[in-house]
N, C-alpha and C positions, 0 to 999 in steps of 0.2 A: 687578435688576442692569441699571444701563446704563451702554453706553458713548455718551457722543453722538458725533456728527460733529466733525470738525477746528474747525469755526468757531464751535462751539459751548460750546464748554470753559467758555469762563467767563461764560457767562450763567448768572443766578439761574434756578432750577427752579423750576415752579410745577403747580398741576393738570395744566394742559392737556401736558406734559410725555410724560402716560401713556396722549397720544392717540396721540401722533406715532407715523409710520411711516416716519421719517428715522432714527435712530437707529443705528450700526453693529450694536449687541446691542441688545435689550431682552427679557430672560427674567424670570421671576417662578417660585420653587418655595415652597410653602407650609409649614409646620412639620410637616404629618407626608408630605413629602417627596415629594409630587404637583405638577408645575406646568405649564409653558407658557413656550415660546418663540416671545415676539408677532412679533418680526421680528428680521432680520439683515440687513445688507448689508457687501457689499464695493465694488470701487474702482469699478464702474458706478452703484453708489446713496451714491454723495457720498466716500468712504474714499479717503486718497493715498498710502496708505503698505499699507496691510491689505487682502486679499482677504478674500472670502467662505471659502474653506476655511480661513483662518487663523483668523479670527472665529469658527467653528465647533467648531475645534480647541477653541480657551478655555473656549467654554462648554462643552463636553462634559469637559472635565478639571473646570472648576468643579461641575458635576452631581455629578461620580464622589466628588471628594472631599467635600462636603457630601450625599454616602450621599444621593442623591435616588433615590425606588422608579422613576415615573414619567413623562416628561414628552412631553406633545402638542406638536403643531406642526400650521400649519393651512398648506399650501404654496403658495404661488401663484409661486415662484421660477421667473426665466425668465433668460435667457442671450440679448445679441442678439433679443429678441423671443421669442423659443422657448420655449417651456412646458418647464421641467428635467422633470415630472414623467413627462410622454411621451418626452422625446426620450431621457432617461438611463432609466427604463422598458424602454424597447423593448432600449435597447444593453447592459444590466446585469442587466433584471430587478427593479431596486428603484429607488425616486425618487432625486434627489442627497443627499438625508439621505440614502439609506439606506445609506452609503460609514461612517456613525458608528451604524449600528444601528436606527433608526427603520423601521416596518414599519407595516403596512395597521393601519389603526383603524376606520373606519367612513366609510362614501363616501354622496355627495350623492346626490338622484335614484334612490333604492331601490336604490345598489351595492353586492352583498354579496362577501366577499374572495372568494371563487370566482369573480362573473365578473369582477373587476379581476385576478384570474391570469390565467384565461382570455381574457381580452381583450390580453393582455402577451404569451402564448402564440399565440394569433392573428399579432397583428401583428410579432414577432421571428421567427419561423417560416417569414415570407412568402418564398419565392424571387425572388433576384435575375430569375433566365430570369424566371418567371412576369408579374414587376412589366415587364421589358422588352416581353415581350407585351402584355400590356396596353396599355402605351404606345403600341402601334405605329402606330396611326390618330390620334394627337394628335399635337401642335405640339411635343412637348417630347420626343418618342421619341429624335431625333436627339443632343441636348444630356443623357438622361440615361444613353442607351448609352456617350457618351464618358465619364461620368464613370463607370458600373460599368469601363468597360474601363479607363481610367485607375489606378484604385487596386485592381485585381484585379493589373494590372503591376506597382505596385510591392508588394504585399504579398508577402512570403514564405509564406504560409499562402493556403488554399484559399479566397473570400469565397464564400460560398454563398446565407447568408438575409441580411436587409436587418439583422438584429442583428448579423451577422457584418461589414458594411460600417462601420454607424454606429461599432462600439466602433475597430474599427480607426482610424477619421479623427478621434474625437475624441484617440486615443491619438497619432497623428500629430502633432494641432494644440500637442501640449502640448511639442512639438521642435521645432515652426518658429518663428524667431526674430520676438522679439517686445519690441514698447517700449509703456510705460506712460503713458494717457492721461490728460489733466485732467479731475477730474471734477466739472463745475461742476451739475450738473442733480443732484436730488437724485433717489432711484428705489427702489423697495421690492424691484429685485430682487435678485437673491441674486448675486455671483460667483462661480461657483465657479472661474474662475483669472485669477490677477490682472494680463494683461495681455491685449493685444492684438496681432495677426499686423501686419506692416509692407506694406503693401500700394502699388507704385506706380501713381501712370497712366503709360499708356504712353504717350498724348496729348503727356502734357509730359513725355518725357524728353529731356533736352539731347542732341544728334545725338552721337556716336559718331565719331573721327577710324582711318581706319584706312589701312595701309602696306603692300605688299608685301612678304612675309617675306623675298623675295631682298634687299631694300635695308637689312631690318632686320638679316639678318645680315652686310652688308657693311660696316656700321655699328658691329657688335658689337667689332670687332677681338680676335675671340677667338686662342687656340689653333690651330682645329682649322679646315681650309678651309670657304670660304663653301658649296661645294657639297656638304660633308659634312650640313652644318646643314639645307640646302634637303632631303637624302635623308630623314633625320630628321623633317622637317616636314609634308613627302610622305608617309612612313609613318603618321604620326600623323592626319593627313586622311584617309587612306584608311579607317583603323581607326574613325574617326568615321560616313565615308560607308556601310560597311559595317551598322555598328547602329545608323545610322537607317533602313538599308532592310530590316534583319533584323525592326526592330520596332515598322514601317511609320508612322513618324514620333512616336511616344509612347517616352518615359520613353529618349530619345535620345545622353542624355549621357555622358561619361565622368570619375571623377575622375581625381587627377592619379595614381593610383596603378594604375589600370584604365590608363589612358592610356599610361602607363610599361609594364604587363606586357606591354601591346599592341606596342610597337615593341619590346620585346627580343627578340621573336619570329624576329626579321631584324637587328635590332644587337645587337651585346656588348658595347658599352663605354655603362654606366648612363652615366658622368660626363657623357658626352657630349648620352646623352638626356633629364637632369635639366637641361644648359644649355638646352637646346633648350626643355623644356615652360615654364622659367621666360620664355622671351621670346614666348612663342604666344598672345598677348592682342590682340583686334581688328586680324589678319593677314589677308593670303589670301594662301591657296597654292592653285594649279592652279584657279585660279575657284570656290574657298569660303571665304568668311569665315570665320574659326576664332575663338571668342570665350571668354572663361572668365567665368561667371556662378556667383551662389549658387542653389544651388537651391534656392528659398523651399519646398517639401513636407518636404528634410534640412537642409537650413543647411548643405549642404556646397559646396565650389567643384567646377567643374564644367565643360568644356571641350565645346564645342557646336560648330556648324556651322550658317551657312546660303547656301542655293544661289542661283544667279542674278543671278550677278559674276561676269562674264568678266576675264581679263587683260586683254584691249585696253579696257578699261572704268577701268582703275589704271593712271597716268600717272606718269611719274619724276622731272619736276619736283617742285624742294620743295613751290611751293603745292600742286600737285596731289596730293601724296602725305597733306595735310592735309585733302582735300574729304570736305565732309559726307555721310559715310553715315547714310542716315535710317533708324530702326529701322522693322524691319516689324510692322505693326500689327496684335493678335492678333485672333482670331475672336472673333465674338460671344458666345460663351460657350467660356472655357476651363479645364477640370478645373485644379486643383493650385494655381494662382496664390494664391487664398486659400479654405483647406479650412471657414473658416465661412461663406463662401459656397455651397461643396456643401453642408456639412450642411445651412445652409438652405434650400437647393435641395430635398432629399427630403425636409428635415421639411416643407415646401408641399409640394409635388408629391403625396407621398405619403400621412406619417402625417395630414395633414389634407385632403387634398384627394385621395385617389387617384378614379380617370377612371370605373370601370365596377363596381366593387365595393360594397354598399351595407353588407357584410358587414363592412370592411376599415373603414367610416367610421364605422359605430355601434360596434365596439371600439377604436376612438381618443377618440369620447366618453365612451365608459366611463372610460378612464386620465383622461382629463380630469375626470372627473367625481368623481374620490377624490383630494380634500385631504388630508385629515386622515390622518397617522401619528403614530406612536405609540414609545416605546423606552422598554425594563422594564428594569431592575436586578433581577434575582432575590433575594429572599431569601438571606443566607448565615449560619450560626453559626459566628462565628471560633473559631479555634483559641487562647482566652485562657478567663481565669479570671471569665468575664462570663455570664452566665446571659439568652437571648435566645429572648422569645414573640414570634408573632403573636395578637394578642386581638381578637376578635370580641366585643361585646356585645350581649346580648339585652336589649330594654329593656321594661318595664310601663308602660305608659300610661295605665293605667286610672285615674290620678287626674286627666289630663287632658282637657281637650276638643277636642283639638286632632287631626285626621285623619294619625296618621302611616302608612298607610298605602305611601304613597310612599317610605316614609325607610327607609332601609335602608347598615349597612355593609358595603361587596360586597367591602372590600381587607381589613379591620382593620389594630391599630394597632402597631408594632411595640416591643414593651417591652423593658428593657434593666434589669437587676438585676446587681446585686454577685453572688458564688459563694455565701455564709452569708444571703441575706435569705429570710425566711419568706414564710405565707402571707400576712399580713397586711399584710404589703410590699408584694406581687403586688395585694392588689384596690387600696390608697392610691397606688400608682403607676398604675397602671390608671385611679384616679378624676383625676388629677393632668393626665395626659396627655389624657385625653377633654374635662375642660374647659375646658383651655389650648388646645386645636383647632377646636371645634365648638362653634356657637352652641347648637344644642339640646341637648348636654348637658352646660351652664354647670353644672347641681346634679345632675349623675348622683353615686349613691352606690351602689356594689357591694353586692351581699351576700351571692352565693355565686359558685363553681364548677364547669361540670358537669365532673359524674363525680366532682367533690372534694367532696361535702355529708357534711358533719359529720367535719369536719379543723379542727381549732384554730389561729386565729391565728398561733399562736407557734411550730407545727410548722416546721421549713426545708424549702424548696422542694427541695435539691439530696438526689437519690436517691431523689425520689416525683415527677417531673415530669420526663421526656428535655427538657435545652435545646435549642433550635430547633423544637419541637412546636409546635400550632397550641392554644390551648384557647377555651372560649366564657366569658363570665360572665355573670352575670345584675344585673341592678339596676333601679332606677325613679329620676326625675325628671321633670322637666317643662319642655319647651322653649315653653312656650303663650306668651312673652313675646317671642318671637323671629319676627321675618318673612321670616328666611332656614333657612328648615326644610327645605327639596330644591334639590338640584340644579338643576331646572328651573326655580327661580322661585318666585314665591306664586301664579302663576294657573293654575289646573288646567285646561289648554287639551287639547285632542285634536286630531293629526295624523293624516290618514289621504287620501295623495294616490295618483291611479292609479298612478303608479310604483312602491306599494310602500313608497314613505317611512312611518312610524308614530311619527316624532319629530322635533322641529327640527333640521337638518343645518344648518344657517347659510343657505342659499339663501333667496331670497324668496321672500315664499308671500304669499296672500290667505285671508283668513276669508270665507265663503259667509255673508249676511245670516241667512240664517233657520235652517240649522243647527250655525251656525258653527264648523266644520269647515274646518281650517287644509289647504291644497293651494298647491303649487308656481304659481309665474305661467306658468314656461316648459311645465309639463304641463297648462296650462289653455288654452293659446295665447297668452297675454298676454307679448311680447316686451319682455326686459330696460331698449327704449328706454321701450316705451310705459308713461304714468301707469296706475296701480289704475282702475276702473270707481268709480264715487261707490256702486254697486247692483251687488253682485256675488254671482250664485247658479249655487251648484256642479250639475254634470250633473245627480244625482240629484234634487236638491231640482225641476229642471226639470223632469226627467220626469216626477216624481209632480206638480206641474202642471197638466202639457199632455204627457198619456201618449200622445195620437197621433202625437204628431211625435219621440217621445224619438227621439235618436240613439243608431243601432246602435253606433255606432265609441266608446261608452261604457266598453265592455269594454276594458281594458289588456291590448295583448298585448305582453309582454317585449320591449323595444329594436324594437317596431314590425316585428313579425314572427311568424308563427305558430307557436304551442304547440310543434308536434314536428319545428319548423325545427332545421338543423344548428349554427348563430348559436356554441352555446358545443360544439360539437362537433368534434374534430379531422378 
């Protein structure tokens, strides 16, 4: 199943087709309903119309309804730069698939699900105080105290550990308003939402014209006297000045509806104070500019204040009432303005980089280190007039020469009968379906059932076999003509790397010349940039060598740390 990209539509398909990792979808399920979903992108990897969770949505209803048991996914999906698997991990507990059911499979680097929990546990668990500690002797303690204080203010709920922040700001991000960009660069990441926060410079914002409220309501020719408007305005100020110093200059603002309850406190006639909040945009009253912005964290409008404008500074001539006020230009780092910046900010700072924790950095490897998940359809026997195995075969080889040793079905197949068909329906469909599936057994032919031996053909299955039960059969053929006989390939290779690895995870690895014995490059020392050696021989093979000089540090100790360290210990 693929979908291409927009630009793509109407080109002719050809091999190389099934390389690409441009493709918005490109999934594959096999006929007995095992598959692989190679890639997905949304509007950041080429898509102008579809996000990544839309995209996801599809194939996952496509899955369901062509009854697929299983399907992998190998993740390298990143947001912004950001690896989904740690940053939605640490916030959720499961990678971004896992929002459609996809769960741990088997991890690179000798990861077994234990320490990928435990590492997820580790790192969501960490306390905010503790990480601000941490910080306190770096560069960056200053800039990420304001952001814990920042989004502690506006949450309603307590932010405690660093999962309790992350879910909060990505839950955020998906409310502050946002437009949809070109997506000319093609990209294998995943979107999981499909757009972007609107972010200005402040650099280039066109200056700002502002008035003296007394002129603006003398202006107004309302109703209601100019001095009434000016008391109203003054209330309104106050109630401003008041919760910026209640909440010593963070999350300052008020809506127009805060704003409103605020001066009824002292006026009774709303009408009055609804004309007033509508005319209170880039004012000053009593030397504060009063401004009404959105506030990009709510998308809501929003009535602010800033100091250090005197009256004798606003002049009553027209030009003058026109002169440019220039905005003031924010600090160097400021919480809220755009919240993928914070999360950026602690997915550095922190899940990859934290300052003094060596404990905190080897369980961020770990979640990095587990691609691969996994999502099961369970077995179900419906409620119809259909008769439903799982069949396992047991096969004789013994007319072969062929090592199947290896070969083995670890799922079986799941068979599907009418209510009235017999035994001898059960093994011809049985034989039907194993050769239409599987290369090596093109000529499998049944010939018993256990526990069923010497039950006739013609006997009916229904009311001597519970539907939905699991049974074995037996048979012989011969797949010796066949050079896809495992899983693994036709080379019977052996993995066996310090980490623990005991089989190919997809990572690179090198064979050791003389026992050729497959090991990782990054658990050899050999870095991802650097070429393979032309002559490369593993620890062991050295030491039996040149026994004087073996190195000690040949022993693997778990994530590089000692046996009865606390490492996966709360």
């Amino acid at each position: 199943m693929i979908i291409p990209v927009d630009d793509e539509w109407d080109k002719p398909l050809d091999e190389g087709v099934f390389d690409l990792q441009t493709h918005l979808l490109h999934g594959l399920i096999h006929c007995n309903g095992f598959g692989h979903l190679i890639c997905i992108n949304g509007i950041e990897g080429g898509s102008k119309n579809l996000c990544g969770r839309e995209v996801m949505d599809l194939w996952d209803r496509i899955c369901s309804n062509l009854h697929a048991r299983q399907i992998t996914v190998e993740d390298d999906s990143k947001k912004h730069s950001m690896d989904l698997r740690l940053l939605h991990g640490v916030a959720y507990g499961h990678p971004w698939f896992g929002r459609w059911g996809y769960r741990f499979c088997n991890g690179s680097f000798g990861v077994t699900q234990h320490k990928y929990e435990k590492a997820l546990e580790i790192l969501s668990l960490l306390e905010l105080d503790k990480i601000t500690h941490d910080f306190t002797t770096g560069s960056l303690f200053r800039d990420f105290k304001h952001i814990i204080h920042y989004y502690r203010d506006l949450s309603e709920t307590k932010l405690i550990t660093l999962r309790d922040l992350l879910r909060f700001m990505l839950a955020l991000k998906s409310r502050v308003p946002f437009q949809r960009r070109s997506a000319s660069v093609a990209s294998t990441s995943i979107s999981a939402s499909c757009s972007k926060p609107v972010t200005k410079s402040f650099a280039k914002e066109k200056p700002v014209r502002c008035r003296k409220f007394s002129n603006v309501a003398a202006s107004l020719n309302s109703r209601w006297p100019v001095r009434r408007l000016e008391h109203v305005a003054d209330v309104v100020a106050h109630a401003l000045k008041e919760k910026k110093v209640a909440n010593k200059g963070f999350n300052c603002g008020m809506t127009r509806q805060e704003a409103r309850d605020a001066a009824r406190l002292q006026i009774g006639d709303t009408g009055l104070i609804d004309y007033v909040l509508k005319s209170m945009n880039n004012v000053v009253v009593g030397g504060l500019v009063i401004r009404r912005n959105v506030n990009r964290s709510t998308g809501i409008l929003e009535f602010s204040i800033e100091e250090g404008r005197s009256d004798s500074q606003v002049h009553d001539t027209e030009q003058e009432l026109e002169a440019v006020h220039k905005p003031v230009l924010p600090p160097a780092f400021s919480p809220g303005i755009d919240v993928y910046k914070d999360v950026d900010f602690v997915y550095r700072n922190v899940l990859t980089g934290y300052p003094v924790s060596q404990r905190i950095v080897l369980a961020a490897q770990t979640v990095l280190d587990t691609k691969h998940f996994v999502k099961e359809w369970p077995f179900k026997d419906e409620e119809d007039e259909l008769l439903r195995f799982i069949c396992r075969v047991v096969l004789n080889f013994r007319d072969s020469e062929c090592d199947f040793s290896r070969w083995e079905f670890s799922h079986g197949e799941i068979i599907v009968l009418p209510l009235h068909s017999t035994f001898g329906d059960l093994k011809s469909e049985v034989e039907n379906a194993m050769r239409d599936t599987y290369c090596v057994t093109e000529s499998l032919v049944v010939t018993e059932i256990e526990g069923m031996e010497g039950i006739e053909d013609c006997e009916v299955l229904f009311g001597l076999v519970e539907s939905g039960s699991e049974i074995r059969v037996k048979g012989f053929g011969s797949g010796s003509g066949s050079e896809l006989k495992y899983e693994s390939g036709v080379d019977n290779w052996t993995v066996r790397c310090r980490c623990g690895a005991r089989d190919d995870d997809g990572e690179r690895m090198v064979a050791c010349d003389i026992c050729e014995v497959w090991q990782h490059t990054r658990c050899c020392g050999i870095e991802d940039s650097d070429a393979v050696p032309p002559l490369f021989l593993c620890a062991g093979c050295c030491a039996s060598l040149v026994p004087s000089v073996a190195d000690s540090s040949l022993v693997f100790e778990e994530f590089g740390m000692e046996s009865g360290s606390g490492l996966w210990e709360l």
